[in-house]
C-alpha positions as CSV (number, residue, x, y, z in Angstrom):
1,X,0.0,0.0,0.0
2,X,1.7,3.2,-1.5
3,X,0.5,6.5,0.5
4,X,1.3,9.6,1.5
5,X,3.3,8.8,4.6
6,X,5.0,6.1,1.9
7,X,5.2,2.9,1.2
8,X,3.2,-0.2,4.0
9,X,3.9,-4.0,3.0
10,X,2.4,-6.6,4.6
11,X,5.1,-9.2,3.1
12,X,6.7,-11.0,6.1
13,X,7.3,-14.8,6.8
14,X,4.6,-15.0,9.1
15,X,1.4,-16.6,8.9
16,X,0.6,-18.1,6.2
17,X,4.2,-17.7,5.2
18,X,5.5,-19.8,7.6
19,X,3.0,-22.8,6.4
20,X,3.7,-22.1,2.5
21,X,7.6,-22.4,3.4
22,X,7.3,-25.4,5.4
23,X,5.3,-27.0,2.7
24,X,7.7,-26.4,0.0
25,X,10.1,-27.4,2.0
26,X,8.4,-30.5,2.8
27,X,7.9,-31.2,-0.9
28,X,11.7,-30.3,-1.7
29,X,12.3,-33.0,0.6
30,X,9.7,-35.4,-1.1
31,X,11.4,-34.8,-4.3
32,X,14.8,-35.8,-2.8
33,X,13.3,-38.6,-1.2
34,X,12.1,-40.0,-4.6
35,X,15.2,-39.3,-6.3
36,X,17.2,-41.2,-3.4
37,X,14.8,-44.1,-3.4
38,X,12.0,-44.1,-6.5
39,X,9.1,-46.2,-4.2
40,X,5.0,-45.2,-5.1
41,X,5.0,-44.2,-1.2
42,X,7.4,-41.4,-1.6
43,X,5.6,-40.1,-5.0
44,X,2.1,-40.3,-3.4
45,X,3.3,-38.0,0.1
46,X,5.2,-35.5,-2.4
47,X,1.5,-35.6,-4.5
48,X,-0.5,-34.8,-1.5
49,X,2.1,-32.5,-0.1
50,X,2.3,-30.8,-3.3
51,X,-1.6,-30.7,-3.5
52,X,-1.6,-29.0,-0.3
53,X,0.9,-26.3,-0.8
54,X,-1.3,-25.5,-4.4
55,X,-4.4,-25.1,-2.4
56,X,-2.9,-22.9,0.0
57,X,-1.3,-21.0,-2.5
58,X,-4.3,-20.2,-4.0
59,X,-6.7,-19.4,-0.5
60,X,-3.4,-17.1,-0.2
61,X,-3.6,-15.4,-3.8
62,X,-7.7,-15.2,-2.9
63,X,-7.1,-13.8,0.5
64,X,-4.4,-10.9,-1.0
65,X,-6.7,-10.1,-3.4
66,X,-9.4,-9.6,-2.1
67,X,-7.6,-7.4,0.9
68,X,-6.1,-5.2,-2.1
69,X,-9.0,-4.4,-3.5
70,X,-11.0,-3.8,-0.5
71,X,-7.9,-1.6,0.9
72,X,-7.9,0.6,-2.9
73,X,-11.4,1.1,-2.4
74,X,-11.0,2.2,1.0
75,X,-8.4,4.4,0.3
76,X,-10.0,6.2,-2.8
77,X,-7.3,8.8,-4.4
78,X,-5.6,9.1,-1.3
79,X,-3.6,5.1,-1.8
80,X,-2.8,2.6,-3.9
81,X,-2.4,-1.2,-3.4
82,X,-1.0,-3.6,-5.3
83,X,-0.2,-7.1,-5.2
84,X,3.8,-7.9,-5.1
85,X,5.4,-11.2,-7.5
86,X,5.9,-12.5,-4.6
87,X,2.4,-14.0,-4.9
88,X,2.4,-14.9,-8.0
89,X,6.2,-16.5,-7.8
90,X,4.2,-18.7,-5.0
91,X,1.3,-19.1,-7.0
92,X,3.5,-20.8,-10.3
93,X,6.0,-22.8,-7.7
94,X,3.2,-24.0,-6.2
95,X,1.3,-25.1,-9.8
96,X,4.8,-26.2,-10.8
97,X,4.9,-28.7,-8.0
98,X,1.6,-30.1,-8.6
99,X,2.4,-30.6,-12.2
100,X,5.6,-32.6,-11.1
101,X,4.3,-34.0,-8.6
102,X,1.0,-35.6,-11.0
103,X,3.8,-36.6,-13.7
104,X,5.9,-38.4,-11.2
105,X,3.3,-40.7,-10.0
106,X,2.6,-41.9,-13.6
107,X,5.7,-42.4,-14.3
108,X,6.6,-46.1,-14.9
109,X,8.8,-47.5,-11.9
């Protein structure tokens, strides 16, 4: 949020920050699991981790945008809010992470 007094962020690891870098390091860890030892259990924990960290990523993405928009309507001329890429970067790592995570429990052992 850009004002007069300058800029506010509300960008911190905190909250749900805390859970969506736990996650991805959780699937990280999945991923290294699997390469270590290719077994269906390791590939179906990643996929549900990895399904997890999407659907938080997205309540996320909901929840910012919805706070932006509410704060710019608030604010009138007076402000302006935006959403960061740091949303978005979380929003594609998480979709990225699905994706892999999908394709690796098809793939043929």
């Amino acid at each position: 949020l850009e004002g007069a007094s300058g800029p506010v962020t509300d960008g911190q690891l905190s909250g749900d920050g805390r859970y969506t870098a736990l996650l991805a390091l959780a699937v990280i860890g999945c991923a290294a699991w699997y390469y270590a030892r290719p077994h269906d259990r390791a590939a179906r924990v990643g996929a549900a981790l990895a399904g997890a960290l999407l659907l938080l990523a997205i309540v996320d993405w909901n929840t910012v945008s919805d706070d932006v928009e509410s704060a710019n309507h608030d604010a009138g001329l007076f402000a302006h809010a935006g959403v960061r890429p740091g949303v978005w970067v979380l929003l594609a790592g998480a979709v990225a992470a699905a994706a892999g995570a999908v394709w690796t429990l098809r793939v043929d052992r």
